[in-house]
C-alpha positions as CSV (number, residue, x, y, z in Angstrom):
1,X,-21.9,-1.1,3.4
2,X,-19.0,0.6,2.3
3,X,-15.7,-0.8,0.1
4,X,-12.5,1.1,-1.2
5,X,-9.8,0.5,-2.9
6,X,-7.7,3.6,-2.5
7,X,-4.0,2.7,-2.1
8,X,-3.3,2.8,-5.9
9,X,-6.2,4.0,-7.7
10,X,-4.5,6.7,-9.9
11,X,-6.8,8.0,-13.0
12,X,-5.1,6.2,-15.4
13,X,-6.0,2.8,-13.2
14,X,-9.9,3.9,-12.5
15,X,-11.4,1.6,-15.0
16,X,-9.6,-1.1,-14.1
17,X,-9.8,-0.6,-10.4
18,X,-14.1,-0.2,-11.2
19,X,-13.8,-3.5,-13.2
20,X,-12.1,-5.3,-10.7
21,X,-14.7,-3.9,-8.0
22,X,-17.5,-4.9,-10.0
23,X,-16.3,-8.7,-10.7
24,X,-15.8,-8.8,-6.5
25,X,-19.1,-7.1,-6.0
26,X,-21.1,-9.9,-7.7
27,X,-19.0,-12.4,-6.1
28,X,-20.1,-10.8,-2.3
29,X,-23.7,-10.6,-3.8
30,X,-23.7,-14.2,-4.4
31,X,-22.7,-15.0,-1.1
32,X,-25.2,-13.0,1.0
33,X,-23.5,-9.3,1.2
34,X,-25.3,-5.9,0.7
35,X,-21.5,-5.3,-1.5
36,X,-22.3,-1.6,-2.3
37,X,-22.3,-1.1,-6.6
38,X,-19.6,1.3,-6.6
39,X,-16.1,2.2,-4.1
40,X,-15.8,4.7,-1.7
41,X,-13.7,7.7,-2.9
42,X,-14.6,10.7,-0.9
43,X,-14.2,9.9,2.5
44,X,-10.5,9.8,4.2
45,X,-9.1,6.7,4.7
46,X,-9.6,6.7,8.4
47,X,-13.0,7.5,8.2
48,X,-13.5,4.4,5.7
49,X,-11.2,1.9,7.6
50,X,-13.0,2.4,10.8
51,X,-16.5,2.6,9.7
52,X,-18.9,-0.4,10.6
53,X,-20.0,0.1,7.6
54,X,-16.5,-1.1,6.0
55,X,-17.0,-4.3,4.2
56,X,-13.8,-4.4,2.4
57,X,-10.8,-1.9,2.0
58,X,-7.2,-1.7,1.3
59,X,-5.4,-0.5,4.4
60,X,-1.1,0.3,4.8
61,X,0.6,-2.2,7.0
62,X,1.6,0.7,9.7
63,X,-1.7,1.7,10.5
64,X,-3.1,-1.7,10.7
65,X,-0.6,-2.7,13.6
66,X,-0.3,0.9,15.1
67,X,-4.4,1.4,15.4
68,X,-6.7,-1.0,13.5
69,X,-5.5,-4.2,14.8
70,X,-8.4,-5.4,17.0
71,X,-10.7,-3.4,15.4
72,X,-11.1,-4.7,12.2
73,X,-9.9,-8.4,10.9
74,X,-7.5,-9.1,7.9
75,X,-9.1,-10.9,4.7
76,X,-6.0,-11.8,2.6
77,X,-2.7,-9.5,0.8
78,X,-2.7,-8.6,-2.6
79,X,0.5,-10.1,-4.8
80,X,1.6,-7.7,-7.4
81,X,4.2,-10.0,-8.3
82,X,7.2,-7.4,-7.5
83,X,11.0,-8.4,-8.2
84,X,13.2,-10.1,-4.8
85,X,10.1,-10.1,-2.7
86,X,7.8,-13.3,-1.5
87,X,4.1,-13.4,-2.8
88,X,1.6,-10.9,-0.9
89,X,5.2,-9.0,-0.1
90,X,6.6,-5.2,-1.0
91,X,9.5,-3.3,-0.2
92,X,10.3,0.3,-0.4
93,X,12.6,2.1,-3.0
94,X,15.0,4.1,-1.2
95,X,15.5,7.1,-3.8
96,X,18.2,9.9,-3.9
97,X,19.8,12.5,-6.2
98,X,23.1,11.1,-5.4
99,X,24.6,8.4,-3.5
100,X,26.4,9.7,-1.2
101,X,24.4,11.2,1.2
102,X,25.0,14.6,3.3
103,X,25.5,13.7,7.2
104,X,21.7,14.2,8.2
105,X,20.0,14.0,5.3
106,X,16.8,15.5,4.8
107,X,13.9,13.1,4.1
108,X,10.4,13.4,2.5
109,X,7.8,11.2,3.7
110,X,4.3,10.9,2.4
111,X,2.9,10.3,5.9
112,X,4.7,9.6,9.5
113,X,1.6,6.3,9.6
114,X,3.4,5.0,6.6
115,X,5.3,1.5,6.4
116,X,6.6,2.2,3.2
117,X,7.3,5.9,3.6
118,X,8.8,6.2,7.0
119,X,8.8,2.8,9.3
120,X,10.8,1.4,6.0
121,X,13.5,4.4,5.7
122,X,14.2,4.5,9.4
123,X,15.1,1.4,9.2
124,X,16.9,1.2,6.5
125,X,18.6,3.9,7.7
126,X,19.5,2.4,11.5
127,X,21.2,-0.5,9.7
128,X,23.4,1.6,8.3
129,X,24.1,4.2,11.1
130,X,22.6,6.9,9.0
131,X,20.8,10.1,11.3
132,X,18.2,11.9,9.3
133,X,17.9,15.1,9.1
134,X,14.9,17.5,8.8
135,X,11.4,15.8,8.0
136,X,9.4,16.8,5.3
137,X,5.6,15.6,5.3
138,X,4.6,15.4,1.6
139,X,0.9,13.9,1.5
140,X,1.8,11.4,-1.0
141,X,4.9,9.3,-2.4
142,X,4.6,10.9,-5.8
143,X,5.1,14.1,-3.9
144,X,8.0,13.0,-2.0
145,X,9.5,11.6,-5.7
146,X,8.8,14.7,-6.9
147,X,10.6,16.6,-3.8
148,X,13.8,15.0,-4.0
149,X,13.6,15.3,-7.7
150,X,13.4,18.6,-7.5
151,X,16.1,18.9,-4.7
152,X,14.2,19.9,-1.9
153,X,15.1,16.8,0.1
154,X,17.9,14.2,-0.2
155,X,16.3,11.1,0.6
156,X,13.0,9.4,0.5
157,X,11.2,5.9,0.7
158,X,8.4,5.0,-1.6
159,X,6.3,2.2,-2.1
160,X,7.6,0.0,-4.8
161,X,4.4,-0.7,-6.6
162,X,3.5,3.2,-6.3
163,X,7.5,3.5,-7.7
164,X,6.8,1.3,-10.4
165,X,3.5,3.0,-11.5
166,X,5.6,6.4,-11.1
167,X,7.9,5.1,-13.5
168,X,5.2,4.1,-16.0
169,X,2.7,6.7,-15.8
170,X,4.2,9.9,-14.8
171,X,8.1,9.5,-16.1
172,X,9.6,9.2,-12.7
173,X,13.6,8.7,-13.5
174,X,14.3,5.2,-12.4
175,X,17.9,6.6,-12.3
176,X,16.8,8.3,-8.4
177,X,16.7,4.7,-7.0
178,X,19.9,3.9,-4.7
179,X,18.5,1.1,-3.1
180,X,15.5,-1.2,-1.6
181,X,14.7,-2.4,1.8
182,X,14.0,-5.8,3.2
183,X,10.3,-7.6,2.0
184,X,7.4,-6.8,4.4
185,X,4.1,-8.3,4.2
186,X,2.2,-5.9,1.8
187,X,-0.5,-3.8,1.6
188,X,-3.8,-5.4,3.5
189,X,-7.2,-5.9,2.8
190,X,-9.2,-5.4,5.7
191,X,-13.4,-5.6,6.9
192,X,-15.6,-4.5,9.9
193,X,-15.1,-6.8,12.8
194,X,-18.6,-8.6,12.1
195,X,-17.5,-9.9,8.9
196,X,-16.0,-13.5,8.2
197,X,-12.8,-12.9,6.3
198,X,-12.9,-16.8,4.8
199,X,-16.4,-15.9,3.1
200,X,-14.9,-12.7,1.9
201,X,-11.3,-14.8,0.3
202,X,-13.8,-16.9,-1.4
203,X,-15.1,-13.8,-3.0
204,X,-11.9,-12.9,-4.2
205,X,-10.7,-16.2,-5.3
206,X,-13.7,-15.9,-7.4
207,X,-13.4,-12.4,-8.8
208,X,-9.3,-12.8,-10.0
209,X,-10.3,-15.8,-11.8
210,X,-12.7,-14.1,-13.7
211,X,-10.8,-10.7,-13.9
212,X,-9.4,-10.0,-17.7
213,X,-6.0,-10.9,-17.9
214,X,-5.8,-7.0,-19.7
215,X,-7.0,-5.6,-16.5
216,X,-5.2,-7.6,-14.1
217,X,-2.0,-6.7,-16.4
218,X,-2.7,-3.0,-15.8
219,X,-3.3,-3.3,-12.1
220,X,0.1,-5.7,-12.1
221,X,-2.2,-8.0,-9.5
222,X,-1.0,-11.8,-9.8
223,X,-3.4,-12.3,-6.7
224,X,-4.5,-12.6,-3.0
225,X,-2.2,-14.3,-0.4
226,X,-3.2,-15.2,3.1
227,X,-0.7,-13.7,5.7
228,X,-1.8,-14.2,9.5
229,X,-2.2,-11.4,11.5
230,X,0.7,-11.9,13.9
231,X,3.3,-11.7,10.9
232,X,1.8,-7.6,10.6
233,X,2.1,-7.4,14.4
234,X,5.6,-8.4,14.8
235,X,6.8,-5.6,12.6
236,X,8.1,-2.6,15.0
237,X,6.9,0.4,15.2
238,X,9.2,3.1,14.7
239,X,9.2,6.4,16.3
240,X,7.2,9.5,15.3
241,X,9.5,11.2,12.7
C-alpha cells in the first residue's frame, strides 16, 4: 500500500509531516492495514491518487470532482483553522501588484486542475465582469507568487494555507493580497475504492489526539472534518483556461 501527503509538504514541514504519518500509521496498523512505514514522494500525484495501491492521500478538490470521483472514496477534510472560512474549508488569496487591474489581465496559475489556482480565480473573476488575459501555467502557487511578484503576470489565485506558509517561510509580501474568494470545502483526503473510509476516520481521530500540539502547531492542522461527497460535486467546473 501506498500513502502521501503531498499538498503541503515543504522541507521546512518534512518532520512534521513524517511525525504525523507515523502516529496515523500505527493507528491503521492497529486496525488491520498493511499502512506502509513511510509516504510516497516520488511518484506524480496522478499516479498515486489512482493507484490501487493508494491507501490514503491528500488530493485538490478540482481533480476529485473532474476525474477521481467514482474512482476512489473521500475519508474526511483537514481543518487548518483558516480566518472567515467554516471547519474542513479554504479559500484562495487573490494576489496583485496593484489594485486596479489592466483590462485583461494576465494570470498565473499553478495548474488548469486547480480549485484554488484557476476554478477559484475564474470565478472570482466572473462575479466581477473581469476577462483575463494571457495564461501563464506556473507548476506551483509559489511560482505563480513569485511571477506576479516579479511582474510577469498581474493576477493570481493561491491556496490560502500555501499563502500563509509563503508568508512564513519564504517572505512572500502579504502586501500582494487584494482579496479572497468565497469558502470551498478544502483540500480532501482520499483511498482506493476497496477501502472503508469510517475505519480509516477512526485512524485519524486517533492519530490528532495523540499528535504533539508542537507539530500540529507547525502543520496549522486543528483537525479532520467530515464533508459528504456531493458538497465536492456540486462545485462547477470551470472551463479549461
Amino acid at each position: 500500500m501506498i500513502a502521501a501527503l503531498p499538498m503541503y509538504d515543504r522541507p521546512e514541514l518534512r518532520a512534521d509531516t513524517d511525525a504525523l504519518w507515523l502516529g496515523l500509521r500505527d493507528a491503521l496498523r492497529g486496525r488491520g492495514f498493511d499502512a506502509p512505514d513511510t509516504l510516497t514522494r516520488d511518484r506524480d500525484p496522478w499516479e498515486i491518487w489512482q493507484s490501487p495501491d493508494l491507501l490514503l492521500a491528500q488530493a485538490c478538490g478540482l481533480p476529485f470532482r473532474a476525474r477521481l470521483a467514482g474512482r476512489v472514496r473521500l475519508v474526511a477534510t483537514p481543518d487548518y483553522g483558516l480566518p472567515g472560512c467554516p471547519p474542513g474549508h479554504y479559500c484562495s488569496v487573490i494576489i496583485a501588484r496593484a489594485t486596479e487591474l489592466p483590462d485583461q489581465p494576465r494570470i498565473a496559475i499553478n495548474d488548469p486542475l486547480s480549485q484554488s489556482g484557476w476554478a477559484a480565480l475564474h470565478d472570482w473573476a466572473q462575479a466581477r465582469d473581469l476577462a483575463l488575459g494571457p495564461v501563464s501555467v506556473t507548476g506551483s502557487h509559489a511560482a505563480s507568487a513569485r511571477t506576479v511578484a516579479e511582474g510577469g503576470a498581474d493576477l493570481a489565485a493561491v491556496d490560502a494555507q500555501t499563502w500563509r506558509l509563503l508568508i512564513r517561510h519564504d517572505g512572500a509580501d502579504p502586501a500582494l493580497e487584494i482579496a479572497r474568494t468565497p469558502p470551498t470545502p478544502g483540500l480532501p483526503l482520499i483511498t482506493a475504492g476497496v477501502h472503508d473510509p469510517a475505519i480509516l476516520r477512526g485512524a485519524l481521530a486517533e492519530a490528532l489526539a495523540s499528535l504533539p500540539r508542537e507539530t500540529a502547531d507547525a502543520l496549522d492542522l486543528r483537525g479532520v472534518v467530515h464533508i459528504d461527497t456531493h458538497r465536492y460535486l456540486a462545485i462547477p467546473i470551470p472551463p479549461n483556461p
